[in-house]
N, CA and C atoms as an extended XYZ file, in Angstrom:
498
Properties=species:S:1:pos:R:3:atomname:S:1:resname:S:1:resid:I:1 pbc="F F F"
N        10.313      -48.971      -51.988 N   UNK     1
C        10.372      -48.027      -50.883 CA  UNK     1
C         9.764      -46.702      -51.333 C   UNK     1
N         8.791      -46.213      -50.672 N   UNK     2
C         8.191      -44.817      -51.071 CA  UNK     2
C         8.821      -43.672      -50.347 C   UNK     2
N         9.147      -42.655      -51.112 N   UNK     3
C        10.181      -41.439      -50.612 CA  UNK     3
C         8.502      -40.655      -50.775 C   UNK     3
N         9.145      -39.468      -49.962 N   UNK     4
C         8.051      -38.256      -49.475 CA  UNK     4
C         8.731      -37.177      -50.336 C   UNK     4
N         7.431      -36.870      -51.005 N   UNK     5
C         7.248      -35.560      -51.854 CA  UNK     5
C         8.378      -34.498      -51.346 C   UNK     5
N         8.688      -33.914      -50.206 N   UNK     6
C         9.867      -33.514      -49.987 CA  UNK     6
C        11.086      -34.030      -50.323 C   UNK     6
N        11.446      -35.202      -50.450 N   UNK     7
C        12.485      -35.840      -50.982 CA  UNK     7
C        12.770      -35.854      -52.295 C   UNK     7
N        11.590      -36.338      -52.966 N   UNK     8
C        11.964      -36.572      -54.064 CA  UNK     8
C        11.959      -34.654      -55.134 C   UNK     8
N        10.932      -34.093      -54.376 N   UNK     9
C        11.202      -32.570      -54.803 CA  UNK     9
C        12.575      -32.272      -54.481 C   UNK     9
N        13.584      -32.170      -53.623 N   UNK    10
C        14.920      -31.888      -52.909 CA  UNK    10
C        15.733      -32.873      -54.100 C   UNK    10
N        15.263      -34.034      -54.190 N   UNK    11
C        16.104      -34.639      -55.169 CA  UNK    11
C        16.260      -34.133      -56.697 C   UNK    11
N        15.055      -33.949      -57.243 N   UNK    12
C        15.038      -33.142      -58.863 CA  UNK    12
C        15.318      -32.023      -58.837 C   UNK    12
N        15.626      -31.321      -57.656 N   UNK    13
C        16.145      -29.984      -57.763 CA  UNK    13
C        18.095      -30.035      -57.641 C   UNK    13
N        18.248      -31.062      -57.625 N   UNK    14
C        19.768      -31.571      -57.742 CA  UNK    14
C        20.367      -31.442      -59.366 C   UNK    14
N        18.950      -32.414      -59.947 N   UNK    15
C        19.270      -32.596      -61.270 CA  UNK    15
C        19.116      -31.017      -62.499 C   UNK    15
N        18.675      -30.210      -61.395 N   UNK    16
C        18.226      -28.906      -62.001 CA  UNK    16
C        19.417      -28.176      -62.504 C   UNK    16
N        19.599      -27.393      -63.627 N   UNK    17
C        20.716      -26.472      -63.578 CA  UNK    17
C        20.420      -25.029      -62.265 C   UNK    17
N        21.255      -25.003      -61.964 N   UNK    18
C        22.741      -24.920      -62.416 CA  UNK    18
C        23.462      -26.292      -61.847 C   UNK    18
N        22.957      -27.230      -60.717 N   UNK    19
C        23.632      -28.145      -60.005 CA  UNK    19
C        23.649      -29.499      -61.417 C   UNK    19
N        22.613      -29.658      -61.918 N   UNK    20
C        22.711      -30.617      -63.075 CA  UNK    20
C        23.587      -31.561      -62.755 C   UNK    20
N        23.439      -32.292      -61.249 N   UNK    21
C        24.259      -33.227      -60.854 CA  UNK    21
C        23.856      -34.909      -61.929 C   UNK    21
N        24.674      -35.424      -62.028 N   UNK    22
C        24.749      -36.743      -62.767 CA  UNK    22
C        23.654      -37.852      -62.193 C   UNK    22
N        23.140      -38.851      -62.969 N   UNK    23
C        21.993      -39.607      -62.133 CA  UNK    23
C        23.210      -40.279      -61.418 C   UNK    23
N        24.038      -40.945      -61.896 N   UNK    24
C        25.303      -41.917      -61.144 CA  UNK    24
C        25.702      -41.222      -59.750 C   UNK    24
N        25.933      -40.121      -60.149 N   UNK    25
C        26.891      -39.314      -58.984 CA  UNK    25
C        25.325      -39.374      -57.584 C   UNK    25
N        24.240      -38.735      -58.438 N   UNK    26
C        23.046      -38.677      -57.376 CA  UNK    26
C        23.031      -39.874      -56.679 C   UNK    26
N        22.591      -40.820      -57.349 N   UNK    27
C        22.110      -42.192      -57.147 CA  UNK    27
C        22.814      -42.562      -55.456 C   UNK    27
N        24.003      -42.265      -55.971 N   UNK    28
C        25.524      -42.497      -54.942 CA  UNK    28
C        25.038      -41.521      -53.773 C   UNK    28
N        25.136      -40.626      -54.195 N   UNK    29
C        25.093      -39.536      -52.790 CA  UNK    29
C        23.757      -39.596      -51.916 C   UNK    29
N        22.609      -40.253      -52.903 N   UNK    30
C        21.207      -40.165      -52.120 CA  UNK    30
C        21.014      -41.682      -51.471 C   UNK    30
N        21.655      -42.431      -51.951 N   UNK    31
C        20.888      -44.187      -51.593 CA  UNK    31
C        19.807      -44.476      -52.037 C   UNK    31
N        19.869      -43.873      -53.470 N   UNK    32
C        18.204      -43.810      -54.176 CA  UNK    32
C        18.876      -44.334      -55.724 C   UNK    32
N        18.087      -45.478      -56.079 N   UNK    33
C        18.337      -46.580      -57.568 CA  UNK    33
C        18.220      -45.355      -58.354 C   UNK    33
N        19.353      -45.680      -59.332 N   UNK    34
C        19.414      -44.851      -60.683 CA  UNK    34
C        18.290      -44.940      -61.648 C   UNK    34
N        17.645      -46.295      -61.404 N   UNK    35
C        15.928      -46.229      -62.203 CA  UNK    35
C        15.212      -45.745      -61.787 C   UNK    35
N        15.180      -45.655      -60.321 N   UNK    36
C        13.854      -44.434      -59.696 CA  UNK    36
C        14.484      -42.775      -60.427 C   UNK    36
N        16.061      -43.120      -60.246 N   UNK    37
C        16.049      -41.632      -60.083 CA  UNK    37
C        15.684      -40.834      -61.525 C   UNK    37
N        15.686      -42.172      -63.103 N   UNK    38
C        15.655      -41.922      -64.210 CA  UNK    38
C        13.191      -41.912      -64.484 C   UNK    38
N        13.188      -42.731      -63.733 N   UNK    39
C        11.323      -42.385      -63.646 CA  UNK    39
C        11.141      -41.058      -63.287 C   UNK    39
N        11.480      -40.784      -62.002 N   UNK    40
C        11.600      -38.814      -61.693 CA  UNK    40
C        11.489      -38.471      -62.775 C   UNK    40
N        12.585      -38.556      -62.846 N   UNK    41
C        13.135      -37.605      -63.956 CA  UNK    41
C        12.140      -37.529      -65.585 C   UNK    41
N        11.506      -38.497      -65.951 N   UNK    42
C        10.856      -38.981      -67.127 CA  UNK    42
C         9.338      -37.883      -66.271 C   UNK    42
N         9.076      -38.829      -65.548 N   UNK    43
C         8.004      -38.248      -64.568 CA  UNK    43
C         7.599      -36.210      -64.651 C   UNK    43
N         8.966      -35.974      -63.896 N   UNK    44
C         8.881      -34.472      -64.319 CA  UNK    44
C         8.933      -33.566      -65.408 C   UNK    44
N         9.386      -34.436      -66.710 N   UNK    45
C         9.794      -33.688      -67.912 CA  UNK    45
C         8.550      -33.934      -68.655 C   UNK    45
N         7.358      -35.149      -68.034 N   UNK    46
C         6.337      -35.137      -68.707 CA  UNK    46
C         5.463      -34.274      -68.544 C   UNK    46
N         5.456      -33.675      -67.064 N   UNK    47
C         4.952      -32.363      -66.725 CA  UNK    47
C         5.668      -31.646      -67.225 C   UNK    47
N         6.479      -31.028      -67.839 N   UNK    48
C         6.729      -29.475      -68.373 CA  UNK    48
C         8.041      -29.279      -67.664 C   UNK    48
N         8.498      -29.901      -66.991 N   UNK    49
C         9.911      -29.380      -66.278 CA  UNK    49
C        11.169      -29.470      -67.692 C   UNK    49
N        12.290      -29.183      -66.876 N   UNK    50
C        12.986      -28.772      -68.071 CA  UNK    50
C        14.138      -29.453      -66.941 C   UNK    50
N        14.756      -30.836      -67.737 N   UNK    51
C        15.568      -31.271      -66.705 CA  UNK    51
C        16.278      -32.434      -67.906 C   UNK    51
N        17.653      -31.585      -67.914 N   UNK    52
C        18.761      -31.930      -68.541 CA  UNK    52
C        19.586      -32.745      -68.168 C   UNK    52
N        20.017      -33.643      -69.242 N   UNK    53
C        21.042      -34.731      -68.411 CA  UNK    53
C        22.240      -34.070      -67.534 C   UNK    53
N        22.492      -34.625      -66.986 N   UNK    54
C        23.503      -33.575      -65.930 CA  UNK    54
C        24.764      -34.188      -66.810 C   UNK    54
N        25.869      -32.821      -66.410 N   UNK    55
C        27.302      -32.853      -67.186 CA  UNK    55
C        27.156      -33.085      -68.757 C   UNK    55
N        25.789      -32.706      -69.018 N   UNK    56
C        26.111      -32.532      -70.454 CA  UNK    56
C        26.338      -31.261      -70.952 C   UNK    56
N        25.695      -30.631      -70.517 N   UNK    57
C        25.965      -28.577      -70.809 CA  UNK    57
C        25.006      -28.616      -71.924 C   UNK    57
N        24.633      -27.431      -71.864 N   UNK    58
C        23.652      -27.273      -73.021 CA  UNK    58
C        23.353      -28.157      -74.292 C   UNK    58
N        25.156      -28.191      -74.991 N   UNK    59
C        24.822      -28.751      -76.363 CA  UNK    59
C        24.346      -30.215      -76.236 C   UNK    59
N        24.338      -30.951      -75.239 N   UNK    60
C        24.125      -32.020      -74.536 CA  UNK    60
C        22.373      -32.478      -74.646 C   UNK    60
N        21.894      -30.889      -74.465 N   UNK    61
C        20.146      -31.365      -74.187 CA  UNK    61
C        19.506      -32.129      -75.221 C   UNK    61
N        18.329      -32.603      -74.790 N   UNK    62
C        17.745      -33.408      -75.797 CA  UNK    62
C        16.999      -32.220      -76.408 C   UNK    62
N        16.224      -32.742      -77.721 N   UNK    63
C        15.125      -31.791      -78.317 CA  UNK    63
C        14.244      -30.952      -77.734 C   UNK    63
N        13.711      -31.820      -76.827 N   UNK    64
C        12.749      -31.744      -75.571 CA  UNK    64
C        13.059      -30.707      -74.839 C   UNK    64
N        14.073      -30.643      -74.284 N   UNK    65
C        14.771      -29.831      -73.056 CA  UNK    65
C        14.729      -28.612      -73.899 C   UNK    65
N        15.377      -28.150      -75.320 N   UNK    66
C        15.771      -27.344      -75.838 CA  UNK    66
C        14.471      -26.450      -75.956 C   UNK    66
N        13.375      -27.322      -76.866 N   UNK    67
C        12.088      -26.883      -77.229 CA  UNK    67
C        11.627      -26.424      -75.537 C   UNK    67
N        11.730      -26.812      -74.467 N   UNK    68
C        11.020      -26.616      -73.410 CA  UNK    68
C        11.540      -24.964      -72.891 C   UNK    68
N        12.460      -25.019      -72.905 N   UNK    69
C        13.525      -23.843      -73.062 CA  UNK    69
C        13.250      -22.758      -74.006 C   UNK    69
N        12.913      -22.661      -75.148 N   UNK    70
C        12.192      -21.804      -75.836 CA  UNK    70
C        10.778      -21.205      -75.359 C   UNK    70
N        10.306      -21.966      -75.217 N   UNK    71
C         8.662      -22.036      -74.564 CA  UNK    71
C         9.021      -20.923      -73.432 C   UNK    71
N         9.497      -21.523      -72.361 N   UNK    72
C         9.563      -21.103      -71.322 CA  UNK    72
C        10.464      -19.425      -71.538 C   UNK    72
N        11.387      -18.849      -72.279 N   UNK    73
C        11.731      -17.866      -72.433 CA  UNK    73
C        11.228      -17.160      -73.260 C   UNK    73
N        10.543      -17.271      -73.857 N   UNK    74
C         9.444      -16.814      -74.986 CA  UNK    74
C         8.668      -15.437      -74.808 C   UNK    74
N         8.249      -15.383      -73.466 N   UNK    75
C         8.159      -13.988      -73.066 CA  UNK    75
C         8.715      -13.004      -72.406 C   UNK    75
N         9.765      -13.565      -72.141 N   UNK    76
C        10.648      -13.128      -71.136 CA  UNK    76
C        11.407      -11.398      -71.968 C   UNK    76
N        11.661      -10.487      -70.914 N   UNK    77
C        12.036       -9.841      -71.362 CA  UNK    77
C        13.509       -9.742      -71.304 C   UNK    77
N        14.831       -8.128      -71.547 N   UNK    78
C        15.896       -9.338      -71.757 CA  UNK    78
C        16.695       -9.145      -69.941 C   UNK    78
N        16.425       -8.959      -69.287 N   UNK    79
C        16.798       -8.962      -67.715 CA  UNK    79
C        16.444      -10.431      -67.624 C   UNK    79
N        15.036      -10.535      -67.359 N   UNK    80
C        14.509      -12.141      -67.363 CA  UNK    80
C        15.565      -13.318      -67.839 C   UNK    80
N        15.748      -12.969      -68.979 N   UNK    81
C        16.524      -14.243      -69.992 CA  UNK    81
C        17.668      -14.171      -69.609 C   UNK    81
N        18.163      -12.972      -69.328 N   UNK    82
C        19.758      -12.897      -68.755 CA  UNK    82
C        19.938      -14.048      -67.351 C   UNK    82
N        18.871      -14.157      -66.635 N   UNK    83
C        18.539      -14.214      -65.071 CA  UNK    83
C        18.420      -15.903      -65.334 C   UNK    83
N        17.295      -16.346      -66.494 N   UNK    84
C        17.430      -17.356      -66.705 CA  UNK    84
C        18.351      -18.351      -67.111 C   UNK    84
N        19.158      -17.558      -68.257 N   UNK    85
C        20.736      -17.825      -68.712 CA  UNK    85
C        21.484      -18.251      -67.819 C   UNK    85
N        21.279      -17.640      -66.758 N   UNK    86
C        22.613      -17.347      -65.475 CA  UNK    86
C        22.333      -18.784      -65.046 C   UNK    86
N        21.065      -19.175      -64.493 N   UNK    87
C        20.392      -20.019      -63.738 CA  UNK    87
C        20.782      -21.931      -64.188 C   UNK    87
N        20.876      -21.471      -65.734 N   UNK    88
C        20.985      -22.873      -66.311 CA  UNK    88
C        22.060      -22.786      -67.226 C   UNK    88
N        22.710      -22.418      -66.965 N   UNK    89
C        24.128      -22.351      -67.537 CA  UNK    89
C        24.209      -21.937      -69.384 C   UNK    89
N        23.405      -20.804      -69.571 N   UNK    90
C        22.875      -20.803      -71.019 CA  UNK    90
C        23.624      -19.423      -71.482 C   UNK    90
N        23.623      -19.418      -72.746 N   UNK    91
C        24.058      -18.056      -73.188 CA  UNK    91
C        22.679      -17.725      -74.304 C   UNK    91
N        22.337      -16.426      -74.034 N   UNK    92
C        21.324      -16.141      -74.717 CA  UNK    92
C        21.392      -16.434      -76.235 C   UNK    92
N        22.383      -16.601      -76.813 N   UNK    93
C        22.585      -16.883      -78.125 CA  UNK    93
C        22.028      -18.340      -78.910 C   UNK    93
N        22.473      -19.107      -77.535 N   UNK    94
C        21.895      -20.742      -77.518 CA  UNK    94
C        20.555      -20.432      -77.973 C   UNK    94
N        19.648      -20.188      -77.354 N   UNK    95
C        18.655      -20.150      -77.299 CA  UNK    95
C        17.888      -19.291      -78.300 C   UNK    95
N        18.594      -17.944      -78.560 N   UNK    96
C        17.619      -17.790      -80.493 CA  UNK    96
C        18.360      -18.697      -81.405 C   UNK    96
N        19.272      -19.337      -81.596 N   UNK    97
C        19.292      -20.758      -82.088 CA  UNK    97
C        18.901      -21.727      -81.904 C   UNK    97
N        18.161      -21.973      -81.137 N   UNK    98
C        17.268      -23.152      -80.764 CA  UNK    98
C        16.156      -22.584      -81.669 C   UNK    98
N        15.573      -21.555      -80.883 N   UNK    99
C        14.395      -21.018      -81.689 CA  UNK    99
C        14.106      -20.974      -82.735 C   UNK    99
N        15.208      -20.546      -83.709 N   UNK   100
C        15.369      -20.121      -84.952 CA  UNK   100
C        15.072      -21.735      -85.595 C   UNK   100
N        15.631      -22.866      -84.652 N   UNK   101
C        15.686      -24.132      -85.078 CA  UNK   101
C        14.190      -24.805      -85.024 C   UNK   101
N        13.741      -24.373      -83.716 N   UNK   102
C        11.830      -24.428      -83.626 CA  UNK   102
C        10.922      -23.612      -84.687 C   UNK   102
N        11.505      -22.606      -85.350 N   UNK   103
C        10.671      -22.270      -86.541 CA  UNK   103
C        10.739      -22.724      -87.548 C   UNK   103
N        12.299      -23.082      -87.955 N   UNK   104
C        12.460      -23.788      -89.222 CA  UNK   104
C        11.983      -25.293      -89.442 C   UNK   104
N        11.149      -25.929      -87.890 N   UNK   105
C        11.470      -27.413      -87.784 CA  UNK   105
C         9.629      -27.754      -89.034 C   UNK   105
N         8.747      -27.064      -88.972 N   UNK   106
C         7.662      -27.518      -89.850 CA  UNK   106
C         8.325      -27.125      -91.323 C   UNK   106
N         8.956      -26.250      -91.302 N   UNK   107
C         9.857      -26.440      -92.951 CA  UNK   107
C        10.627      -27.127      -93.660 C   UNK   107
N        11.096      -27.868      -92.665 N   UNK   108
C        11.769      -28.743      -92.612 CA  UNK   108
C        11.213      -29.917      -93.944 C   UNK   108
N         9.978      -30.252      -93.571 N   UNK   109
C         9.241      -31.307      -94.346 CA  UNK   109
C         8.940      -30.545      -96.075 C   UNK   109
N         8.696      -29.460      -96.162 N   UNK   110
C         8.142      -29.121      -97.327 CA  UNK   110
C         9.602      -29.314      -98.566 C   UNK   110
N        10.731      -29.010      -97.715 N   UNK   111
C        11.815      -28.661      -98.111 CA  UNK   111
C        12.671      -30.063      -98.371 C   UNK   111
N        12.415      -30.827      -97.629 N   UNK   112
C        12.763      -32.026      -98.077 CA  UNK   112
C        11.934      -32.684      -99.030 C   UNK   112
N        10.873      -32.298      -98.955 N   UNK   113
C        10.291      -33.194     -100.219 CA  UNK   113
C         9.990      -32.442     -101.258 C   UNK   113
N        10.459      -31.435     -101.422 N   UNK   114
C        10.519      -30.748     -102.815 CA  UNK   114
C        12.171      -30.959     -103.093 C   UNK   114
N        13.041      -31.120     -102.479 N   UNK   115
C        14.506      -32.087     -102.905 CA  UNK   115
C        14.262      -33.270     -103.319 C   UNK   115
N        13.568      -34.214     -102.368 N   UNK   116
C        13.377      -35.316     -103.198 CA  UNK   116
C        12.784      -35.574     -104.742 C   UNK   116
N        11.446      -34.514     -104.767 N   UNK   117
C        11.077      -34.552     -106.220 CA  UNK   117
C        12.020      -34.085     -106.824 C   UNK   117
N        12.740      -33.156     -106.747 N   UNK   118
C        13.993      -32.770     -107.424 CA  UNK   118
C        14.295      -33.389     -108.192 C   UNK   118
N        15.219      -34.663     -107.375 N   UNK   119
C        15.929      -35.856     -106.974 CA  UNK   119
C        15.268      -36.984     -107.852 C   UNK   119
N        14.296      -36.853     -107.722 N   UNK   120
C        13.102      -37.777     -108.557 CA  UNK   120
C        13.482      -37.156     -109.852 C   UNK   120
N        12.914      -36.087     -109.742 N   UNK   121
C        13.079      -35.991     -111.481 CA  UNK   121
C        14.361      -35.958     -112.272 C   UNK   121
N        15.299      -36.039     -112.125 N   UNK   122
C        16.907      -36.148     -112.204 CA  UNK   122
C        16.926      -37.506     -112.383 C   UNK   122
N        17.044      -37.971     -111.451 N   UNK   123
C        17.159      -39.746     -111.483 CA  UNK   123
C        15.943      -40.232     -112.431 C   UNK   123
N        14.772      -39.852     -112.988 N   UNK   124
C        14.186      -40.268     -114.133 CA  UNK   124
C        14.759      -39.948     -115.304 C   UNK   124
N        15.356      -38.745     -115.584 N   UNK   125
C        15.891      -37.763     -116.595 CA  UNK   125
C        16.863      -38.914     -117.070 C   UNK   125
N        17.634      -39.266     -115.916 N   UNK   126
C        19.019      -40.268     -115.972 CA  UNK   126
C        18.703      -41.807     -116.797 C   UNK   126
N        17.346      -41.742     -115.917 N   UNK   127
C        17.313      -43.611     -116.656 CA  UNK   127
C        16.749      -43.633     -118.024 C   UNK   127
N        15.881      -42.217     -118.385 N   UNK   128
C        15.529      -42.326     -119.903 CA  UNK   128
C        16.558      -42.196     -120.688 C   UNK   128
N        17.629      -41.507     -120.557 N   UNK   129
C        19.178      -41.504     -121.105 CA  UNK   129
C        19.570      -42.568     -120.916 C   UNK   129
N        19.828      -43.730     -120.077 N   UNK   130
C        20.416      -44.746     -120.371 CA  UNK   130
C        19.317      -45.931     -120.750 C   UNK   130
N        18.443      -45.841     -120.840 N   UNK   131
C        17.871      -46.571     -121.828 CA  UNK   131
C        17.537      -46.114     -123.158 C   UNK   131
N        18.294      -45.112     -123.359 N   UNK   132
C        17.890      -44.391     -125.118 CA  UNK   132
C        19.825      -44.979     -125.107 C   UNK   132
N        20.174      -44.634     -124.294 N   UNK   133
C        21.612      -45.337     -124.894 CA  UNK   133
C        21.723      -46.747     -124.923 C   UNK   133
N        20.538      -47.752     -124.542 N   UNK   134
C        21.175      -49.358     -124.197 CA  UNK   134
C        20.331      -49.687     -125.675 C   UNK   134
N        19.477      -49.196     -125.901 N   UNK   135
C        18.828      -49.490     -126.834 CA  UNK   135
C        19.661      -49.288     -128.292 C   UNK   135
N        20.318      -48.064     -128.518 N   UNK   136
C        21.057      -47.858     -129.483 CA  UNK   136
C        22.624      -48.742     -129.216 C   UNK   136
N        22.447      -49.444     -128.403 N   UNK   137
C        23.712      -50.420     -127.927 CA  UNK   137
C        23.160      -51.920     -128.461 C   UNK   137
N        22.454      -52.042     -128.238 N   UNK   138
C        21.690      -53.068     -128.235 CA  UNK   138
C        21.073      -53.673     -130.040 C   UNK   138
N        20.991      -52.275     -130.816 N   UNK   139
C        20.958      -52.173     -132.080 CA  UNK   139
C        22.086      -52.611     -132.854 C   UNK   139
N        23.192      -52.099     -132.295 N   UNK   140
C        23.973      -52.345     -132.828 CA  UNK   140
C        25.070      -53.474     -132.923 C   UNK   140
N        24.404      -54.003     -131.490 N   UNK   141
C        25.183      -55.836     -131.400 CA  UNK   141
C        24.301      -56.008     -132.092 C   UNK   141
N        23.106      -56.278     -132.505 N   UNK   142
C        22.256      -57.193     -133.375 CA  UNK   142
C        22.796      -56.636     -135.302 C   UNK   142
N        22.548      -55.922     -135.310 N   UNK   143
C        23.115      -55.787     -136.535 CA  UNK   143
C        24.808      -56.532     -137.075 C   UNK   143
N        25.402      -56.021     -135.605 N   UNK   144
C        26.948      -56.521     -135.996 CA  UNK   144
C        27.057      -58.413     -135.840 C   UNK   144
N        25.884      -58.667     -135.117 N   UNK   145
C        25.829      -60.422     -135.184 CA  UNK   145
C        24.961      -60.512     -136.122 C   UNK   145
N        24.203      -60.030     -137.134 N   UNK   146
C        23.421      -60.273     -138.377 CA  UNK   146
C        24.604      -60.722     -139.602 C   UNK   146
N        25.888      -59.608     -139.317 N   UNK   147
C        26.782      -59.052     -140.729 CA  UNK   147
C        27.441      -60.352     -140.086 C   UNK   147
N        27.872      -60.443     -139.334 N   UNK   148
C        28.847      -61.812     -138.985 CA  UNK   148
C        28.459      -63.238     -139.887 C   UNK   148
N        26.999      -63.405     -139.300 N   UNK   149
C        26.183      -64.808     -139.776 CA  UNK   149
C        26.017      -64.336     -141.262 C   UNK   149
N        25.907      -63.378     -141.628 N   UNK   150
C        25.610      -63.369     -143.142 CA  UNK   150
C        27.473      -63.513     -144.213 C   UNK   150
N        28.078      -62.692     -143.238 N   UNK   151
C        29.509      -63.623     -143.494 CA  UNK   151
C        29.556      -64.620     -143.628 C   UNK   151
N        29.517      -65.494     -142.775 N   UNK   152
C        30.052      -66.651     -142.466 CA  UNK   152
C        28.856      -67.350     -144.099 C   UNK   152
N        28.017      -67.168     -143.681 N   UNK   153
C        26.720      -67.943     -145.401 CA  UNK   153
C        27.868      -67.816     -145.977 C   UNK   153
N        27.726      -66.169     -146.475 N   UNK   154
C        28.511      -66.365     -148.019 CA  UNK   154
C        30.012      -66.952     -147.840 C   UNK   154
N        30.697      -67.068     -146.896 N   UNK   155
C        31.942      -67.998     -147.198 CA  UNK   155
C        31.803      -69.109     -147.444 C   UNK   155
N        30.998      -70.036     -146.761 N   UNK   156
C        30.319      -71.185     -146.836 CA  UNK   156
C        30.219      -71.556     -148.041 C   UNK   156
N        28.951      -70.503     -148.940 N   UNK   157
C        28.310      -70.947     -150.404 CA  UNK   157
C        30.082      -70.421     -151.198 C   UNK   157
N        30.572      -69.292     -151.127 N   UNK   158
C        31.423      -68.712     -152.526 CA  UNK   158
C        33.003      -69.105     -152.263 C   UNK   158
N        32.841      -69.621     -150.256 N   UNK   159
C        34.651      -69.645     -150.108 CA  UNK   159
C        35.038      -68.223     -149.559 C   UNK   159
N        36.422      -68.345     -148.945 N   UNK   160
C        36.879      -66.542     -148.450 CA  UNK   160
C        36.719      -65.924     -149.651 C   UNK   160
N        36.952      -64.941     -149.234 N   UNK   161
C        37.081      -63.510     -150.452 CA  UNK   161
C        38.260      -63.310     -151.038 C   UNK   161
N        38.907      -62.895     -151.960 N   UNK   162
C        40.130      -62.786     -152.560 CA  UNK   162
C        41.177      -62.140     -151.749 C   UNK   162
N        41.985      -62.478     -151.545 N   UNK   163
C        42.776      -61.742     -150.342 CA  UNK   163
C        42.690      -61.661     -149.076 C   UNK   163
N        41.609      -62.627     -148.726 N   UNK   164
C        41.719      -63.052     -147.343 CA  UNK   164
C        42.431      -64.323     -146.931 C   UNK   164
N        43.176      -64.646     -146.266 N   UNK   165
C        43.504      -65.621     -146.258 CA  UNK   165
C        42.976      -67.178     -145.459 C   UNK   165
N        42.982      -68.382     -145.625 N   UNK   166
C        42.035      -68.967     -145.215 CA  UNK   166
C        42.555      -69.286     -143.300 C   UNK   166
């Protein structure tokens, strides 16, 4: 069934904050499938819209939503952001934490993999220590099964030793 651009505009403005109505609850109230209403929705966020699962509240948004949200307040001055805040249920604070989270996100990589080499070199450090210890382990069962078998010869050829008993 094809809905008219008025409809389906009237409909994503449901899912908009501040109304951020539920796809379930929509679905119900419009007589419109929860898969159309989840294509919209995919549909508009691929254009640039900023459309949050409903009843999740902010901490709820995906990456997407959050990052879209930065973007979009980015120039804003602070009346604007207040206005926007109001609009989508945000506290300006959310949002230089998001940000702060969009700058740190390409650091992210350098910083993990200079832990891992870390990590690397530690865990090498570790296995040359336990192979300098298996080796000096390893010396010393062979020696202590050398003195055994060379025991056992000379009892063989001379008999126990004086004071051992048989």
């Amino acid at each position: 069934m094809a809905y008219s651009l008025e409809r389906k505009a009237a409909v994503l403005a449901k899912m908009l904050p501040p109304n951020n109505v539920a796809l379930h609850q929509l679905s119900q109230e419009e007589g419109i499938s929860k898969s159309t209403l989840c294509l919209w929705r995919a549909e508009a966020r691929a254009k640039g819209k900023l459309l949050p699962d409903g009843n999740s509240g902010p901490e709820g948004w995906s990456a997407r939503d959050k990052f879209a949200a930065v973007v979009e307040t980015a120039a804003m001055n602070e009346a604007e952001l207040g206005e926007y805040c109001r609009q989508r249920g945000l506290y300006p604070e959310q949002l230089r934490v998001w940000r702060e989270a969009c700058e740190r996100a390409n650091d992210w990589e350098k910083a993990a993999s200079t832990r891992i080499a870390r990590e690397t070199k530690d865990d090498k450090k570790r296995i040359r220590e336990l192979e300098r210890d298996l080796a000096r382990k390893e010396k010393a069962l062979a020696e202590t099964a050398a003195l055994m078998v060379l025991r056992k010869k000379a009892e063989a050829i001379w008999g126990p030793a004086e004071g051992e008993a048989e």
